[in-house]
C-alpha positions as CSV (number, residue, x, y, z in Angstrom):
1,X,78.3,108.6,102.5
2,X,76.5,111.5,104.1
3,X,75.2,114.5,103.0
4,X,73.4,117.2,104.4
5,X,71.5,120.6,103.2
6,X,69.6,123.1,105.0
7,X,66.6,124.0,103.0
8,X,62.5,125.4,103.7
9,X,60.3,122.7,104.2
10,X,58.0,123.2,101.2
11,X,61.4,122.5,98.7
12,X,63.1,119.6,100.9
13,X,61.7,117.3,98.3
14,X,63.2,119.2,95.3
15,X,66.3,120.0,97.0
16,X,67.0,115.9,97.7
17,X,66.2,115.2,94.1
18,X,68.8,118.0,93.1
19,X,71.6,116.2,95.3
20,X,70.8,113.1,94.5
21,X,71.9,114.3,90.6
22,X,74.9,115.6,91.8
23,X,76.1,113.0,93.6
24,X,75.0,110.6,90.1
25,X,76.7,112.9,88.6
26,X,79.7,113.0,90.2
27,X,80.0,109.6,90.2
28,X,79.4,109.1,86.6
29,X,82.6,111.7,85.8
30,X,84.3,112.8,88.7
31,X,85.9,116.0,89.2
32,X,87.4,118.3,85.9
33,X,91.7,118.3,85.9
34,X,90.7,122.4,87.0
35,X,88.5,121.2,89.9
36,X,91.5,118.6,90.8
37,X,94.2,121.0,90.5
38,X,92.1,123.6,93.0
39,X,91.2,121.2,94.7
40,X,95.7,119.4,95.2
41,X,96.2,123.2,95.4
42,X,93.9,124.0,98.6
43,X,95.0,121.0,100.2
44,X,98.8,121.3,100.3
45,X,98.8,125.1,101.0
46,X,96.8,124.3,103.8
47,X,98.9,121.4,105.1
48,X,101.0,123.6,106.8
49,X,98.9,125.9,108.1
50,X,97.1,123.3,109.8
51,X,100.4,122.3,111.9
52,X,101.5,125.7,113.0
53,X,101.0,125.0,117.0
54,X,102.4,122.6,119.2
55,X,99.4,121.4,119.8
56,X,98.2,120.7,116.2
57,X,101.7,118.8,115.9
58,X,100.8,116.6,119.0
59,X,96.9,115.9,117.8
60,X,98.3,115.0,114.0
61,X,100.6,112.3,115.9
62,X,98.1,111.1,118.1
63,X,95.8,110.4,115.6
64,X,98.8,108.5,113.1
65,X,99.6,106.4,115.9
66,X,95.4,106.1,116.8
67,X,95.2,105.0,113.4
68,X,98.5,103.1,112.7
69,X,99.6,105.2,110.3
70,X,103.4,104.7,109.5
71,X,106.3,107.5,111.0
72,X,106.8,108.3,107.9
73,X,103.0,109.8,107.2
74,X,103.1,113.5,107.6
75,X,106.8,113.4,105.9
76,X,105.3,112.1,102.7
77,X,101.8,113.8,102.7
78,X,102.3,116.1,100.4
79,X,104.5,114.4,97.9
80,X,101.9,111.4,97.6
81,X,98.6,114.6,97.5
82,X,100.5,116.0,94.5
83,X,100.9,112.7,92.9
84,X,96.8,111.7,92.6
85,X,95.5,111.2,89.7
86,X,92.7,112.0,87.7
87,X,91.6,108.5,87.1
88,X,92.4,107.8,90.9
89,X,89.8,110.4,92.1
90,X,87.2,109.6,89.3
91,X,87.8,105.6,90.8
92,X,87.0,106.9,93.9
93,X,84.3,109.1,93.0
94,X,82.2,105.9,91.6
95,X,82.5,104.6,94.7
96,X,81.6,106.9,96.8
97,X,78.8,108.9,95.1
98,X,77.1,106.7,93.5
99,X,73.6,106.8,95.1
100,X,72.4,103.8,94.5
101,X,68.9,102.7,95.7
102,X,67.9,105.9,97.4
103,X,68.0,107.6,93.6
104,X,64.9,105.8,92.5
């Protein structure tokens, strides 16, 4: 996990505490069902948006194939974004945000 803020010098100290309590934070509860929703919401509207050129087309296959991603990945993206859960992203956001160590 990475994170990055851009901040004066004399409140780097306070600012890193701060993120470290959101990032506990977030990985004690996750996001809200509203920030979930917004969040599904953004990322299917988007979805198409994103693969309006030819060339966006060629770079999403590229990287499936880079990846070994199955044909069937961009056919089913958006059914299987609209079908996370709640608990699945609060799973994930355990995992992922807990800062561990570099909180003490």
């Amino acid at each position: 996990m990475e994170a990055s803020v851009d901040c004066r010098s004399e409140v780097t100290s306070e600012t890193a505490r701060a993120l470290l309590e959101l990032m506990d934070g977030f990985a004690r509860s996750g996001p809200s069902e509203e920030e979930l929703a917004v969040s599904k919401s953004f990322q299917l509207g988007s979805f198409a948006v994103s693969r309006e050129t030819p060339g966006s087309l060629v770079q999403d296959e590229v990287a499936r194939v880079v990846l070994g991603l199955p044909e069937e990945e961009w056919r089913t993206w958006r059914d299987r974004v609209a079908a996370v859960t709640l608990d699945e992203v609060r799973a994930v956001a355990r995992s992922l945000f807990d800062p561990g160590p570099a909180s003490s």
